[in-house]
C-alpha positions in Angstrom: -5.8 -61.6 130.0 -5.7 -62.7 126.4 -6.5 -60.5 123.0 -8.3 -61.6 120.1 -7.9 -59.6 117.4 -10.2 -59.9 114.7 -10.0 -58.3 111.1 -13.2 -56.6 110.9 -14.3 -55.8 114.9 -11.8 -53.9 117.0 -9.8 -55.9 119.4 -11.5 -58.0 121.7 -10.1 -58.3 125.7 -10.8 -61.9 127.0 -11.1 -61.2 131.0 -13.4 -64.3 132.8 -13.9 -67.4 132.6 -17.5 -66.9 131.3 -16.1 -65.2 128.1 -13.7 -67.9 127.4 -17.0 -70.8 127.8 -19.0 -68.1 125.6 -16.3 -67.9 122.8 -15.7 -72.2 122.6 -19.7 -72.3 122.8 -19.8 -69.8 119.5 -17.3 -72.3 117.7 -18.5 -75.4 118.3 -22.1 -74.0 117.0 -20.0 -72.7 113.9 -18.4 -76.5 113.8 -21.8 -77.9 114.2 -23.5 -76.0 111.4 -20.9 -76.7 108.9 -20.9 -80.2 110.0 -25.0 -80.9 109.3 -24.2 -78.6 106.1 -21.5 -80.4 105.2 -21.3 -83.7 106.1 -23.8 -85.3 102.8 -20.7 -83.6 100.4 -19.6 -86.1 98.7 -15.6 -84.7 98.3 -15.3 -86.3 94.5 -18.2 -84.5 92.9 -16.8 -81.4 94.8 -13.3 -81.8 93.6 -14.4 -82.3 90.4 -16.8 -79.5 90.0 -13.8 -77.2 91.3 -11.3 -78.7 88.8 -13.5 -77.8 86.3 -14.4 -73.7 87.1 -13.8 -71.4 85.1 -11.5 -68.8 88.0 -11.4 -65.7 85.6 -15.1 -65.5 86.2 -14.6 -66.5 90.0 -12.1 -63.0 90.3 -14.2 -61.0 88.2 -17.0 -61.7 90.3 -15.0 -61.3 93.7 -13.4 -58.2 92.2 -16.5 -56.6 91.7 -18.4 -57.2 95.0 -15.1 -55.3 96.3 -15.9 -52.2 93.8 -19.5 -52.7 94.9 -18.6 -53.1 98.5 -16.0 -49.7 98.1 -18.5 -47.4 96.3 -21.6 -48.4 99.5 -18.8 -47.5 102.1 -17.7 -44.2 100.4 -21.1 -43.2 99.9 -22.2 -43.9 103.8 -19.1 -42.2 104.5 -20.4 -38.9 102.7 -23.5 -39.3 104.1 -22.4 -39.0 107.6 -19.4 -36.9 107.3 -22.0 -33.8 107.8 -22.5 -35.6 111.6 -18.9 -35.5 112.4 -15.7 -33.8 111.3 -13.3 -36.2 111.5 -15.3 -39.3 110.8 -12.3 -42.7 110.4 -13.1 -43.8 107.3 -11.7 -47.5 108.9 -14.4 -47.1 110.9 -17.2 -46.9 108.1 -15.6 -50.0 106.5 -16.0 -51.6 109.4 -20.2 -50.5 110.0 -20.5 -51.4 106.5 -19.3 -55.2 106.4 -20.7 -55.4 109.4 -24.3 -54.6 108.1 -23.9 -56.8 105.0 -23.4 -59.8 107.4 -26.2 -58.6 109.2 -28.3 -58.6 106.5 -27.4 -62.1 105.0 -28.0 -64.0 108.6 -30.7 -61.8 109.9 -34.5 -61.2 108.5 -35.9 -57.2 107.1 -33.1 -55.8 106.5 -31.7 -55.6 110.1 -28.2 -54.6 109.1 -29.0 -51.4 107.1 -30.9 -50.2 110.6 -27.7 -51.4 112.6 -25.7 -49.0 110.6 -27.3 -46.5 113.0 -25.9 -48.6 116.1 -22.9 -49.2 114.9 -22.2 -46.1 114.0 -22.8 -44.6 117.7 -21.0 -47.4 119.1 -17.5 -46.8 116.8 -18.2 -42.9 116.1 -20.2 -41.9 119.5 -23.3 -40.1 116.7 -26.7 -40.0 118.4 -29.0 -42.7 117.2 -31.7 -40.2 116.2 -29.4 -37.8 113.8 -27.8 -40.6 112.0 -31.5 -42.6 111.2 -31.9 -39.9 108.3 -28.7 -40.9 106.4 -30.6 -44.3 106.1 -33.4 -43.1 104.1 -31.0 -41.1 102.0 -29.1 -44.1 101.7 -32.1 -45.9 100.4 -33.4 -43.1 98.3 -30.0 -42.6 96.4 -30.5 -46.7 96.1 -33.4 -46.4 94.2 -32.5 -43.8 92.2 -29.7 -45.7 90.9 -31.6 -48.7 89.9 -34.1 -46.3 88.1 -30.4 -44.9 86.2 -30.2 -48.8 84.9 -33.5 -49.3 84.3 -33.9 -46.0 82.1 -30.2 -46.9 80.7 -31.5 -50.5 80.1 -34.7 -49.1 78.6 -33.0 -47.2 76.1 -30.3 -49.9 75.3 -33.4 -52.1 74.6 -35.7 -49.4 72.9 -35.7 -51.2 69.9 -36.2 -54.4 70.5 -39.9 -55.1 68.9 -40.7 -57.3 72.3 -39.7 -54.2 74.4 -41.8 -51.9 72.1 -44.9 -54.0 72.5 -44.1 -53.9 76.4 -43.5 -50.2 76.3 -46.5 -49.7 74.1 -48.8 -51.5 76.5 -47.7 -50.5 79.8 -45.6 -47.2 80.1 -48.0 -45.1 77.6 -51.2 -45.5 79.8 -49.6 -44.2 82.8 -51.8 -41.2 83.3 -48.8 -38.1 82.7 -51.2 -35.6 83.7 -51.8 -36.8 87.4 -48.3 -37.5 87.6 -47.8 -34.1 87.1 -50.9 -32.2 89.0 -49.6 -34.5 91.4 -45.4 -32.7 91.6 -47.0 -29.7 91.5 -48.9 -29.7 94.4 -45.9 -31.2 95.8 -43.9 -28.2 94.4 -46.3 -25.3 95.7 -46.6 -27.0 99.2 -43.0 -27.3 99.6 -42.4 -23.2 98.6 -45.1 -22.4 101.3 -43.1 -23.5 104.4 
C-alpha cells in the first residue's frame, strides 16, 4: 500500500494495480499536453521576456488573487456555517480551490455547482440544503459588482464622456415601473 499525499485533496491510498496504471495514465496525458503546448517555445524569446518582467507587479498580482481567493472561502464558509456547527474551515479551503480549478478546465460554471458535492463529500451536508448557499453566493456576487459599479460611477461622475453616457442611458430608465414593480414585490411578500 502506498500514500500520496496531495496539498489540496485529502490523502490518497494506492491499493491495486489498476490505480497505479490509472495514476501513470493521468501523467503522461499531463506530459503530453504540456509537450504539444510547449514544444514550438522557443527557450530564448522566453528567457528573455522573463529577464525583462517587471516581479513587483508579478507579487502584487499573485498577492491579490490570494486576498481574493481568502475573502470567496470566508464568505462560503459563512454561508454554510448555518448547515453545520463545526464546519473545518480546512475543509472549505479545500471545496473552494477545488471549484476554481473546476471552473477554469470545465464549461458553465461546473465548479460553483460542485461546491454542493464537494461539500457533502468533505462535510457529509445533503446536496439539496447546501444548493441555496449557491444562489446566495451568486446574489452577494452581484451585489458587489453593482458596489464598484455605483463606486466607479461616482468616481467618474464628472467626466463629460460619462455625463453624456449617463445622460442618454440611465435617465430614460422608466423609475416609476421600477418602483410599481418593488412594490408589488413588497405587498406580495407581507401576504405570506
Amino acid at each position: 500500500v502506498q500514500t500520496c499525499a496531495l496539498p489540496i485533496f485529502k490523502t490518497i491510498t494506492v491499493n491495486s494495480s489498476k490505480q497505479k496504471i490509472g495514476i501513470l495514465l493521468s501523467a503522461l496525458i499531463v506530459f503530453l499536453v504540456f509537450y504539444v503546448i510547449l514544444r514550438k517555445l522557443d527557450l530564448h524569446s522566453l528567457l528573455k521576456a522573463l529577464g525583462s518582467a517587471d516581479y513587483k507587479l508579478i507579487f502584487i498580482v499573485y498577492l491579490l488573487t490570494f486576498i481574493s481567493i481568502l475573502f470567496g472561502v470566508t464568505r462560503w464558509f459563512f454561508l454554510v456555517k448555518p448547515l453545520k456547527e463545526k464546519i473545518k474551515y480546512r475543509n472549505i479551503i479545500d471545496i473552494v480551490v477545488i471549484s476554481l480549478l473546476f471552473n477554469f478546465v470545465a464549461p458553465a460554471k461546473i465548479g460553483t455547482v460542485s461546491k454542493s458535492f464537494l461539500l457533502k463529500y468533505h462535510e457529509d451536508i445533503d446536496v439539496a440544503s447546501s444548493s441555496p448557499t449557491l444562489l446566495a453566493e451568486v446574489l452577494l456576487d452581484i451585489l458587489i459588482l453593482l458596489l464598484f459599479f455605483f463606486a466607479s460611477f461616482l468616481l467618474e461622475y464628472k467626466s463629460p464622456v460619462f455625463q453624456q453616457i449617463f445622460q442618454k442611458t440611465i435617465l430614460q430608465i422608466n423609475w416609476k415601473l421600477f418602483l410599481e414593480y418593488g412594490a408589488a414585490v413588497f405587498i406580495l411578500r407581507s401576504e405570506e
